[in-house]
PDB file of N, CA, C and O in Angstrom, chain B, residues numbered from 101:
ATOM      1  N   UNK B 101      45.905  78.971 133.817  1.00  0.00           N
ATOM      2  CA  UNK B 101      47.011  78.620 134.678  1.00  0.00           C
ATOM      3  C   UNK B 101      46.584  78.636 136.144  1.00  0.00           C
ATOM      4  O   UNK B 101      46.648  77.656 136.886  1.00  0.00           O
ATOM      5  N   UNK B 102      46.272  79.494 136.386  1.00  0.00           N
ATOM      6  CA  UNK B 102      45.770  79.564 137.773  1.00  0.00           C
ATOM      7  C   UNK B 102      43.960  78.430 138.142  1.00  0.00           C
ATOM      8  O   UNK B 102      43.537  78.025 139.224  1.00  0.00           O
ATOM      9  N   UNK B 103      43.555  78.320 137.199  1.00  0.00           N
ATOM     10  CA  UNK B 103      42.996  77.050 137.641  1.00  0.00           C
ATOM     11  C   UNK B 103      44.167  75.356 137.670  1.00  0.00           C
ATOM     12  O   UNK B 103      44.025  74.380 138.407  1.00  0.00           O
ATOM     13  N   UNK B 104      44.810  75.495 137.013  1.00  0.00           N
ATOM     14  CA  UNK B 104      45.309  74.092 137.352  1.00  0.00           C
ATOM     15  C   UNK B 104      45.476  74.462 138.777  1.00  0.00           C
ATOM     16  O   UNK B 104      44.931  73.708 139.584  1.00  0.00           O
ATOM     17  N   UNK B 105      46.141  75.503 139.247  1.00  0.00           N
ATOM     18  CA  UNK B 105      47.535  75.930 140.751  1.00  0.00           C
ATOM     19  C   UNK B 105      45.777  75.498 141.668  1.00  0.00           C
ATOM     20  O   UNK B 105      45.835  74.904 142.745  1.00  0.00           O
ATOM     21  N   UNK B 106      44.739  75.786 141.219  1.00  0.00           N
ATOM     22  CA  UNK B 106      43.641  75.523 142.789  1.00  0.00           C
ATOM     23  C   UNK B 106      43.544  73.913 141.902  1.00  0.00           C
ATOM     24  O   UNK B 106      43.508  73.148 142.866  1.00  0.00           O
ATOM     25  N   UNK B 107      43.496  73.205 140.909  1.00  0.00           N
ATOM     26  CA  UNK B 107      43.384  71.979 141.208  1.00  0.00           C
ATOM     27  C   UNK B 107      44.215  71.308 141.840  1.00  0.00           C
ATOM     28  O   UNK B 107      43.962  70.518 142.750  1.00  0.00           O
ATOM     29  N   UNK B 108      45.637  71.676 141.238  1.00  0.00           N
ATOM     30  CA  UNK B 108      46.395  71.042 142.542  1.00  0.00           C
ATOM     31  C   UNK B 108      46.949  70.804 143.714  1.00  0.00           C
ATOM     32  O   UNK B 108      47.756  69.991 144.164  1.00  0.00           O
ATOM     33  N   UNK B 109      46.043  72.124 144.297  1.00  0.00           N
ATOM     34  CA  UNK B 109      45.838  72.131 145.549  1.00  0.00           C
ATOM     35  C   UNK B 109      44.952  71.320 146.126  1.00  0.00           C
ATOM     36  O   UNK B 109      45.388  70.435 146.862  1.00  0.00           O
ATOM     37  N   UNK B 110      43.655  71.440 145.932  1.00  0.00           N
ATOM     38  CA  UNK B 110      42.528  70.345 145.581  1.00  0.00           C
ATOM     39  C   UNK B 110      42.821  69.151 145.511  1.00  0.00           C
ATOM     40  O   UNK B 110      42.456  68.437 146.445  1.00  0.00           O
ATOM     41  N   UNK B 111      43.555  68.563 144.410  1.00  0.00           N
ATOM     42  CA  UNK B 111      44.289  67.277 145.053  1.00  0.00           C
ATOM     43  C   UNK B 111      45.065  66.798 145.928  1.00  0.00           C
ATOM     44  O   UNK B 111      45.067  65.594 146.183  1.00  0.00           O
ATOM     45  N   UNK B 112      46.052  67.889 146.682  1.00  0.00           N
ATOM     46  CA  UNK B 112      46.791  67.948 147.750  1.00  0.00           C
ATOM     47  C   UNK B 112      46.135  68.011 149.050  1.00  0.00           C
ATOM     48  O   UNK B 112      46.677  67.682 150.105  1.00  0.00           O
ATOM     49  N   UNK B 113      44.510  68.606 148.885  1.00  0.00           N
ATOM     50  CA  UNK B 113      43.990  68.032 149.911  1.00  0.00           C
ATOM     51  C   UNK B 113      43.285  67.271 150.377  1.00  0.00           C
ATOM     52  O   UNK B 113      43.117  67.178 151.593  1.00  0.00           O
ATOM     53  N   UNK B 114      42.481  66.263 149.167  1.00  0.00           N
ATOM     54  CA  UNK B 114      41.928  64.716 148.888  1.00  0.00           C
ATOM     55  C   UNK B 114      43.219  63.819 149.527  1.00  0.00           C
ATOM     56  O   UNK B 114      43.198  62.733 150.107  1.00  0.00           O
ATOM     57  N   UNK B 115      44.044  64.470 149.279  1.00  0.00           N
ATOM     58  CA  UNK B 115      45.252  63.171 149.538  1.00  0.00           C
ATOM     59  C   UNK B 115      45.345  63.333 151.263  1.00  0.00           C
ATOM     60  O   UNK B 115      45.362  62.545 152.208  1.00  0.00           O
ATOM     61  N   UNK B 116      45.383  64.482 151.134  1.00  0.00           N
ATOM     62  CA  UNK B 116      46.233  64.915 152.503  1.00  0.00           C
ATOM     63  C   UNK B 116      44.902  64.442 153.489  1.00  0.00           C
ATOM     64  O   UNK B 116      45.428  63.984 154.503  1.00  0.00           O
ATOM     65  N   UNK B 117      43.542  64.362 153.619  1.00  0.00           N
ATOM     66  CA  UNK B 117      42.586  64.091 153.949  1.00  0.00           C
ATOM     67  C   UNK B 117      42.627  62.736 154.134  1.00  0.00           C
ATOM     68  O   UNK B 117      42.530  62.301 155.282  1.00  0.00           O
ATOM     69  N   UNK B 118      42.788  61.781 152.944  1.00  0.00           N
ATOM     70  CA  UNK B 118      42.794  60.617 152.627  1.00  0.00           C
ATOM     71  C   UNK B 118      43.764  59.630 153.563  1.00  0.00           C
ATOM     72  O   UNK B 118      43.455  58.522 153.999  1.00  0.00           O
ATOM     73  N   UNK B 119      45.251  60.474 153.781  1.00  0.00           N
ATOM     74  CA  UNK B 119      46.224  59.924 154.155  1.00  0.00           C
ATOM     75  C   UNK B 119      45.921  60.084 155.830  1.00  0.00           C
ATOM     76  O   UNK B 119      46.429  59.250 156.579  1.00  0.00           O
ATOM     77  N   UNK B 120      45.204  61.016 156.311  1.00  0.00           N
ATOM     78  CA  UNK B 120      44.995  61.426 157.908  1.00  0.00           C
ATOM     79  C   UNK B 120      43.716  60.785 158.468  1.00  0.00           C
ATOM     80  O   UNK B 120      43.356  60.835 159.645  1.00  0.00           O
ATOM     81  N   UNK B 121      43.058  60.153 157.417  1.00  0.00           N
ATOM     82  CA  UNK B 121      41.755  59.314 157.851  1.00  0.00           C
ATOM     83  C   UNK B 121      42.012  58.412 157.345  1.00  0.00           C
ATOM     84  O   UNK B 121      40.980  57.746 157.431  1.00  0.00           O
ATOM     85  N   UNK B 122      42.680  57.880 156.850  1.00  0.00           N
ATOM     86  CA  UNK B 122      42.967  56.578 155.919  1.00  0.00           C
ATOM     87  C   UNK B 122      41.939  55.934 155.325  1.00  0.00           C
ATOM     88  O   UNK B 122      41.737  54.720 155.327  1.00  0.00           O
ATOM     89  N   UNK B 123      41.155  56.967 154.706  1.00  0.00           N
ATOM     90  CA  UNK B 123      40.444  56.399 153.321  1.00  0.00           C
ATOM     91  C   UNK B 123      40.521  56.374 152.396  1.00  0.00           C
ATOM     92  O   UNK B 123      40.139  57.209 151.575  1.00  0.00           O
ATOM     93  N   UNK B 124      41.213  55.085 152.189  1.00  0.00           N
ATOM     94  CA  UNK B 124      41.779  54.965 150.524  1.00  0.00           C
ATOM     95  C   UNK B 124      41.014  54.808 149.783  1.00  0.00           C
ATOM     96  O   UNK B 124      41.333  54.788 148.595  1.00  0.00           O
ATOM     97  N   UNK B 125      39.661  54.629 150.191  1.00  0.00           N
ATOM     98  CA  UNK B 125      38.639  54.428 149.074  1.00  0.00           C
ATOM     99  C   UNK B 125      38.545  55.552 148.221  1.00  0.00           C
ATOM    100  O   UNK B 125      38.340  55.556 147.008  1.00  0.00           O
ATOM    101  N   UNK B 126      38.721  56.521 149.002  1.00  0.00           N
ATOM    102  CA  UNK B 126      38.960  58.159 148.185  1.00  0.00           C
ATOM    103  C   UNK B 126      39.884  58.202 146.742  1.00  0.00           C
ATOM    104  O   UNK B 126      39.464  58.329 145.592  1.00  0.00           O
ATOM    105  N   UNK B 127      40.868  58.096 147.076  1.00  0.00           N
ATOM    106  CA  UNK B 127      42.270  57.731 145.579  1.00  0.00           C
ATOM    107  C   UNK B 127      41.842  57.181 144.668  1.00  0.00           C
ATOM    108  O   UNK B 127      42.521  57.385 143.662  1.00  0.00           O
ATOM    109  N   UNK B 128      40.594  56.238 144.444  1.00  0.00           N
ATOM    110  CA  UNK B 128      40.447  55.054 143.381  1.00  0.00           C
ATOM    111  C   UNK B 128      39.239  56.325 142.786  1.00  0.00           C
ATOM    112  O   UNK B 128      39.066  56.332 141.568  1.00  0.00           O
ATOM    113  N   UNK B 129      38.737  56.973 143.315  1.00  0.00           N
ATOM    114  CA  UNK B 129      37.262  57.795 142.943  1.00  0.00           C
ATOM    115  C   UNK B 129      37.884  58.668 141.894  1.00  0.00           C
ATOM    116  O   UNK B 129      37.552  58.789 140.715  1.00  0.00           O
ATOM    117  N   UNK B 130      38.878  59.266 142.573  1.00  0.00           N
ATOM    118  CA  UNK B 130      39.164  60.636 142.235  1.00  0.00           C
ATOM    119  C   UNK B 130      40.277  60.580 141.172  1.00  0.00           C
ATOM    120  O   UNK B 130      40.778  61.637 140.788  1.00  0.00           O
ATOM    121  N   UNK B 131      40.828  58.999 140.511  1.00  0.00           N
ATOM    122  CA  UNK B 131      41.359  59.071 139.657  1.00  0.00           C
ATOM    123  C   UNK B 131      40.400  58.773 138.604  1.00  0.00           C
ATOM    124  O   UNK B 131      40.644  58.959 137.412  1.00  0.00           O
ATOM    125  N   UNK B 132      39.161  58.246 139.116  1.00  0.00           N
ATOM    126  CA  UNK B 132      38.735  57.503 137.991  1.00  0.00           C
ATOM    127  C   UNK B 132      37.757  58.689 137.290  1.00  0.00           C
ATOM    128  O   UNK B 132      37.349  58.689 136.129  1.00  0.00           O
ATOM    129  N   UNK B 133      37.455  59.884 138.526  1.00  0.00           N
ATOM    130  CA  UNK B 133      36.593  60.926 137.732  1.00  0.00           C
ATOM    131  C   UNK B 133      37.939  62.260 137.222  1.00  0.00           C
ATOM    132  O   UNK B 133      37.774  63.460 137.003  1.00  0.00           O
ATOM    133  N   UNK B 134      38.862  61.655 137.187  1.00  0.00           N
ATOM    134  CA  UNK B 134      40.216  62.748 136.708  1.00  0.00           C
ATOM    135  C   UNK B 134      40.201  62.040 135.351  1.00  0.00           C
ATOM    136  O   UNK B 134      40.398  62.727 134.349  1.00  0.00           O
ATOM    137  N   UNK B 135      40.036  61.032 135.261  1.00  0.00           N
ATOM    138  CA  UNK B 135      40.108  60.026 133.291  1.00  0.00           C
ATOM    139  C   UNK B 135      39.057  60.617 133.146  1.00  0.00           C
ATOM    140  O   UNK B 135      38.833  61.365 132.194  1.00  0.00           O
ATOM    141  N   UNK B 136      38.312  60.388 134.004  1.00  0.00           N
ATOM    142  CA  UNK B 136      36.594  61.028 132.890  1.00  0.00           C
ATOM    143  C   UNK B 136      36.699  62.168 132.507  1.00  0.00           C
ATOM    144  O   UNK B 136      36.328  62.524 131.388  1.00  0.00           O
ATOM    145  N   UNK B 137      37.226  62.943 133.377  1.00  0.00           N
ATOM    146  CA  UNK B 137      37.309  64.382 132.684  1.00  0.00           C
ATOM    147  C   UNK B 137      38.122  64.659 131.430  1.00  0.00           C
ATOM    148  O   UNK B 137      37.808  65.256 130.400  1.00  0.00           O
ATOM    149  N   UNK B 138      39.450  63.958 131.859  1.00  0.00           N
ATOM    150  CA  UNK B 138      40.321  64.223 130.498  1.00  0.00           C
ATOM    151  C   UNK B 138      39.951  63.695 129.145  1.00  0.00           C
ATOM    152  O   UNK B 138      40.243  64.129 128.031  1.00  0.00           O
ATOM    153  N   UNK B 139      38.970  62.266 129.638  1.00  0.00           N
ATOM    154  CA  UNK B 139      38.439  62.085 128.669  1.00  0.00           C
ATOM    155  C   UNK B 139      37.249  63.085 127.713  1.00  0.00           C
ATOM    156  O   UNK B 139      37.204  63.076 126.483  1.00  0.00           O
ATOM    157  N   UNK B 140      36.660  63.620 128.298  1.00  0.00           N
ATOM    158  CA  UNK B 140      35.548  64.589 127.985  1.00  0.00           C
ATOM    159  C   UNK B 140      36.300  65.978 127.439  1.00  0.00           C
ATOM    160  O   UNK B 140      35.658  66.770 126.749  1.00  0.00           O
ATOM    161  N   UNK B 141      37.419  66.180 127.717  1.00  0.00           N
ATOM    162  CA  UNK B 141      38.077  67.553 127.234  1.00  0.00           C
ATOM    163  C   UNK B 141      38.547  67.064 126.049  1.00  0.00           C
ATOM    164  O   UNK B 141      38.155  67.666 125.049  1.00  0.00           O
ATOM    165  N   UNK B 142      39.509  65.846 125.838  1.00  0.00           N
ATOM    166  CA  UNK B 142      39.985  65.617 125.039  1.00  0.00           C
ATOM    167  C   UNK B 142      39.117  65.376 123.833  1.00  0.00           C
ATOM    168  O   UNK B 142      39.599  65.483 122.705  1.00  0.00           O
ATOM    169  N   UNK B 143      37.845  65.051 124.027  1.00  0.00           N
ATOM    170  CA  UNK B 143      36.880  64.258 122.960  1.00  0.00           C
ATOM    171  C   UNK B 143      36.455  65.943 122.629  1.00  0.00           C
ATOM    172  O   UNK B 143      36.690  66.331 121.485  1.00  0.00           O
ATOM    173  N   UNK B 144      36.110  66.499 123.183  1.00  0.00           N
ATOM    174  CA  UNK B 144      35.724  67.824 122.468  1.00  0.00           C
ATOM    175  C   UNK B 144      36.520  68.937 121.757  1.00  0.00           C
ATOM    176  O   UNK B 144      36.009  69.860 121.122  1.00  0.00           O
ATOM    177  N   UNK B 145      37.552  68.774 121.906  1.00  0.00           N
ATOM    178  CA  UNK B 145      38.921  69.260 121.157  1.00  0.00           C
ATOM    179  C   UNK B 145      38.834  68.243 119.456  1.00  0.00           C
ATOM    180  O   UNK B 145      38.841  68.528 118.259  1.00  0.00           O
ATOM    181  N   UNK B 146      38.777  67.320 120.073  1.00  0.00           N
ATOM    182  CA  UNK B 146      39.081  66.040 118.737  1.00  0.00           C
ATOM    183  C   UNK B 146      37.993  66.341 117.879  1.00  0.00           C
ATOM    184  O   UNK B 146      38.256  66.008 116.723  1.00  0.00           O
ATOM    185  N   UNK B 147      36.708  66.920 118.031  1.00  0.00           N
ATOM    186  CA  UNK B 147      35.851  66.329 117.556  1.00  0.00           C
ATOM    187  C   UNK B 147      35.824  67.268 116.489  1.00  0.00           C
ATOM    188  O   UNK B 147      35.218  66.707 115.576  1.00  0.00           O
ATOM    189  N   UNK B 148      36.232  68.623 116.066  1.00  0.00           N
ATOM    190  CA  UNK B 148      35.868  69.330 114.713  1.00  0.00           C
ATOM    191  C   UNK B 148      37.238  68.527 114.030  1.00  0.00           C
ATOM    192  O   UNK B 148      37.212  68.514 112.799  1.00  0.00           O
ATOM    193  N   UNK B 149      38.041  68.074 114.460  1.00  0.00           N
ATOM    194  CA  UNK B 149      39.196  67.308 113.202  1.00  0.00           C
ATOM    195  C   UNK B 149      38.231  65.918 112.907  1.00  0.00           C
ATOM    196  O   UNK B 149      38.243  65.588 111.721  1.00  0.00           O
ATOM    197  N   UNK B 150      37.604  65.270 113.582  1.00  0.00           N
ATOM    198  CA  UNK B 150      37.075  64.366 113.476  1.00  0.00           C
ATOM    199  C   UNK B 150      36.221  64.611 112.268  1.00  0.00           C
ATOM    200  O   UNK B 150      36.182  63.763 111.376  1.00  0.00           O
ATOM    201  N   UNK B 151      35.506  65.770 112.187  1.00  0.00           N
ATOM    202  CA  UNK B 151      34.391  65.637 111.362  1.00  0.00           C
ATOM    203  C   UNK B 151      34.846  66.399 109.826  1.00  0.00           C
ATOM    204  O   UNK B 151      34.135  66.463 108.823  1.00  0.00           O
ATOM    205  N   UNK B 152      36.249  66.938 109.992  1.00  0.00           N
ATOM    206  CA  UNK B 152      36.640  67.041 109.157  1.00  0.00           C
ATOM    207  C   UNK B 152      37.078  65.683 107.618  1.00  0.00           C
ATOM    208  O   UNK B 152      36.950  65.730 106.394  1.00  0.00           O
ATOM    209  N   UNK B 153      37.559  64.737 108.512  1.00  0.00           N
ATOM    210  CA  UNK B 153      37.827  63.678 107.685  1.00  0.00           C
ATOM    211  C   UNK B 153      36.625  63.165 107.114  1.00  0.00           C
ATOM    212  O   UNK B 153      36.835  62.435 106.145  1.00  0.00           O
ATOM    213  N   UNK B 154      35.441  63.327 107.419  1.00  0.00           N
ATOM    214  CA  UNK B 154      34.037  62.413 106.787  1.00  0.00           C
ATOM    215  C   UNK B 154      33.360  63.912 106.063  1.00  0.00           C
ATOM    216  O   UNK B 154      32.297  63.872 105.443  1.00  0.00           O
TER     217      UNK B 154
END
């Protein structure tokens, strides 16, 4: 729990950074390595049901 509360702080200050320098190039990065991650958590959770079926 208390790691999400510092990630979303962490994102509150990519943004807040982002929005005071206006680099939006920032927002497109940091969603696209937020999928990668969820992707990578999610695939390692999945993967002992996965290997259950074969």
């Amino acid at each position: 729990m208390r790691f999400l509360r510092h990630l979303g702080k962490l994102l509150a200050e990519l943004l807040a950074f982002a929005w005071h320098n206006k680099a939006w190039w920032i927002v497109p990065i940091v969603l696209v390595l937020l999928l990668l991650a969820l992707l990578v958590v999610t695939g390692q959770t999945a993967a002992p049901f996965i290997y259950t079926l074969f």
